[in-house]
C-alpha positions, -999 to 999 in steps of 0.1 A, spaced: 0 0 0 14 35 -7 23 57 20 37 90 23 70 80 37 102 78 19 104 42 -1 124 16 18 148 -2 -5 129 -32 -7 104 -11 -22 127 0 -49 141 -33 -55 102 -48 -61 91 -19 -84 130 -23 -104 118 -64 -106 88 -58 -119 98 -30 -141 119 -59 -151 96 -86 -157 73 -64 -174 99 -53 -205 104 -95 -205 70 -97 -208 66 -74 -241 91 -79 -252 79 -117 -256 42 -103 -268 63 -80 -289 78 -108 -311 51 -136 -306 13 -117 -306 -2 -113 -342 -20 -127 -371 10 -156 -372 5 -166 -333 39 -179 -324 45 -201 -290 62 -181 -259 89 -211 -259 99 -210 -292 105 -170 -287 124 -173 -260 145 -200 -278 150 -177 -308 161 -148 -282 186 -173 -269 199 -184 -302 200 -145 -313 222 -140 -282 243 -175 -290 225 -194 -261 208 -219 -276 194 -231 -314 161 -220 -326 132 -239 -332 119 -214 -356 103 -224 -387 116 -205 -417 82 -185 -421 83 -177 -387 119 -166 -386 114 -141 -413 83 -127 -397 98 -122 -358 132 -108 -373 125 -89 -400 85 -78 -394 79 -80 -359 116 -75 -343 128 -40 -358 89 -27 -349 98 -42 -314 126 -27 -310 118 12 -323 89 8 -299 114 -4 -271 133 34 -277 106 53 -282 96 45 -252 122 46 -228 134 83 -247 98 99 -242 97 83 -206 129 96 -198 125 129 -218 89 136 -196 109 131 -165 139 153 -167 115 181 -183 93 175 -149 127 174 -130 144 204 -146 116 224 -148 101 213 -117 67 212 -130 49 177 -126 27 186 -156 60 189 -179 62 164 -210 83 160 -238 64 184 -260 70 214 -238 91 230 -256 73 226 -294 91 193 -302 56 180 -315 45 216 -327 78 217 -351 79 180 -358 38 184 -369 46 214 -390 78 195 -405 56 167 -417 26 185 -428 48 203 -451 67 174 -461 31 155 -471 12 188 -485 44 199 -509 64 177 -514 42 143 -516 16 166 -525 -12 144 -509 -6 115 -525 22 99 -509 36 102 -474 74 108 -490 110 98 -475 117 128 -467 93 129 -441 112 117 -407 143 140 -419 115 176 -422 103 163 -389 132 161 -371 142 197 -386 110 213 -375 115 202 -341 147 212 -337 141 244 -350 111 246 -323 134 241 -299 160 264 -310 134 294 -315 125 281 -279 155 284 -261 166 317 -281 134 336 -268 132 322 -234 166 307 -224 189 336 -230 197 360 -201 206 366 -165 169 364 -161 163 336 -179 139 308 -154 121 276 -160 91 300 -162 105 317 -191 111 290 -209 76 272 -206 62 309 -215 80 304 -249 75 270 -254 37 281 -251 44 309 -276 65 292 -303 40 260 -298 10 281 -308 26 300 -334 41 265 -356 4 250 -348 -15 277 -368 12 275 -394 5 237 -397 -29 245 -400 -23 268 -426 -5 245 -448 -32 221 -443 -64 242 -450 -42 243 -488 -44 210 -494 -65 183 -503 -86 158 -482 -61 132 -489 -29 153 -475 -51 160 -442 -60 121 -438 -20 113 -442 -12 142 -421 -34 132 -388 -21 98 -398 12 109 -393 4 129 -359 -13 103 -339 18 81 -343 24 48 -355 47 20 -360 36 5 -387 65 11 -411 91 6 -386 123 -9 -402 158 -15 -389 169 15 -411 144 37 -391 161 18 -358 196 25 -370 184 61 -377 172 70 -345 194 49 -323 225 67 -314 207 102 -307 183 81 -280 215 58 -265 229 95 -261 203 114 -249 191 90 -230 224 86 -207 229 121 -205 195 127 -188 201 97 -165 232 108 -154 219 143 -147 193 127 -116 215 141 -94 217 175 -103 178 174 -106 170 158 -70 196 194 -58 175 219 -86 145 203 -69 150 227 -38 148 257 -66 173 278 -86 191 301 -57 194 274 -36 209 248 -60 235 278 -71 244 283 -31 250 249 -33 280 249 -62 250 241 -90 259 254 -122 221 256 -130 216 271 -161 241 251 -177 227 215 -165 191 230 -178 208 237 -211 225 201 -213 190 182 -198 167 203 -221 191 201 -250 196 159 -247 158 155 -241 147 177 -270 170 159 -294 156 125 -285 126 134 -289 130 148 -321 145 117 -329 119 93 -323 89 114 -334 105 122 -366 106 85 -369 72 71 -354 51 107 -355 29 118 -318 29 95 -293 11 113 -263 13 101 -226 34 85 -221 62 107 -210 39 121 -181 22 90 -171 52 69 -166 75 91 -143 42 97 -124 38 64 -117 70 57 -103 72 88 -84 45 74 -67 61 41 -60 96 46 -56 99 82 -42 109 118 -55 145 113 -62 151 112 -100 179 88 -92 159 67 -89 128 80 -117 150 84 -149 164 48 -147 130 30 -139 113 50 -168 141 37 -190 132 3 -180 92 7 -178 86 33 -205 101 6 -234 76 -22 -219 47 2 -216 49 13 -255 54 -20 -265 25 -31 -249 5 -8 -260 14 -12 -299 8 -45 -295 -26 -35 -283 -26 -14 -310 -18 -38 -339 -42 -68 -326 -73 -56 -308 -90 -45 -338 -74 -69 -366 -64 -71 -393 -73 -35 -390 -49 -14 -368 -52 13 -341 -33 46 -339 -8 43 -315 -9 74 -304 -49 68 -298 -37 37 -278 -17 52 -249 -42 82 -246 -72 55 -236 -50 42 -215 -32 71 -204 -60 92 -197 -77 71 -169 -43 63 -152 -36 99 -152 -67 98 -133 -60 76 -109 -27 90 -101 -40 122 -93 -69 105 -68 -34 82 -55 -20 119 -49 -51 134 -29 -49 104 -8 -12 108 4 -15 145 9 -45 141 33 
């Protein structure tokens, strides 16, 4: 039962476990759930093999559909989720907002404007081109940029500040995306909202390759910044008294969290949730120490995506869900509940 005291060790240890056992877990549905129902034992055996534990039992059919359909889509979803996880909770950290999420700062307001021109001019409605991860990740880099230029720079610059301009530059790329889209045709909007409730449909190991290094990067930079987070936690003057050089850690934790996230959405489109509903949850189970928060939503933000696409891909088959529609059913309610868990511990 939760409690308001700090979490004992064998607290942590039992949420780290089943953090654990629940990546295991879909990571197994991951590779065996779909159309082609393949047995958990002969999964596990083809892991083993992959790693050069054991031999497969694979059949040649199966083979090709776990390693080169099901596996690359398992493992994009694995890093999306663990970057937007990780991304929420240093934005909630270093801005010390619990309402903070990877999108703050107008990563999805750039990356959406990046695509929707990318669809309306360049595919021109009728494809969704190549080219469309690489504007993506352009526009919400540039969101960023504009971001930190109008409310990062200056002695007085604060965490308020830059929220202020996230707000500003987020509502200024919006109405140019819905500009660009009232120009086009009723087959560029379909792709377009396509594109922004997020998928991982086309996932390939090109788009893994692609997105890879920038999320392995980002991800241990913001990891290894928990510490200076749990000391900004007390606020700015104080973490200064205290040696913290603070704008420059919120410069490094908003700069690694905005590129991964740029990353992954130029590669899977809007994925909503699930980079405030995962550090929430394990603030509330293992404390307020981001320590301990960044490395669990690693860990429990991979499994929770992956779960969900695989929701995503078989609930309604053959046809297939929006991702991005997925984790906002199931984000919304938990969201919910760990605001009642919240009212409960504070009274």
């Amino acid at each position: 039962m939760l409690s308001a005291h700090p979490p004992t060790a064998r607290r942590v240890a039992m949420v780290t476990l089943f953090c654990v056992l629940a990546l295991i877990a879909a990571v197994v549905a991951g590779l065996g759930v779909g159309p082609t129902s393949i047995s958990t034992t002969r999964i596990i055996g083809a892991i083993a093999s992959g790693l050069g534990l054991g031999h497969s039992t694979l059949t040649p059919l199966q083979a090709t559909i776990v390693w080169q359909l099901r596996a690359p889509r398992l493992v994009l979803g694995l890093v999306t989720g663990a970057m937007l996880s990780v991304a929420g909770g240093a934005y909630q950290g270093v801005f010390r907002n619990p309402l903070a999420d990877p999108y703050l700062l107008g990563v999805a307001a750039g990356a959406g404007l990046g695509a929707t021109f990318a669809i309306v001019y360049v595919g021109h409605g009728l494809t969704t081109p190549s080219w469309t991860p690489l504007l993506a990740f352009a526009g919400a880099t540039i969101a960023v940029l504009l971001t930190w230029g109008l409310g990062g720079r200056g002695l007085r610059a604060t965490a308020s500040t830059l929220i202020l301009a996230g707000v500003a530059i987020s509502a200024l790329l919006t109405s140019l995306q819905t500009f660009f889209q009232q120009q086009s045709s009723i087959d560029s909007i379909a792709r377009v909202y396509i594109w922004l409730l997020g998928s991982l449909a086309t996932a390939s190991w090109s788009s893994v390759w692609m997105v890879l290094p920038y999320v392995v990067l980002c991800v241990v930079v913001c990891v290894a910044a928990g510490g200076a987070l749990d000391v900004m936690s007390v606020g700015d003057e104080e973490a200064k008294t205290l040696g913290l050089p603070v704008r420059r850690v919120r410069l490094v934790v908003v700069a690694a969290s905005s590129l991964g996230t740029a990353a992954v959405v130029s590669a899977v489109g809007l994925i909503g949730f699930v980079g405030i509903i995962v550090p929430h949850i394990l603030r509330l189970l293992v404390g307020t120490s981001y320590r301990r928060i960044l490395p669990l939503s690693v860990i429990f933000g991979a499994a929770f995506l992956v779960l969900a696409d695989t929701i995503a891909r078989t609930i309604m088959a053959p046809t297939e869900l929006p991702l991005g529609v997925v984790t906002a059913i199931l984000g919304a309610p938990a969201f919910a509940l760990i605001l009642t868990f919240r009212r409960q511990l504070t009274t």
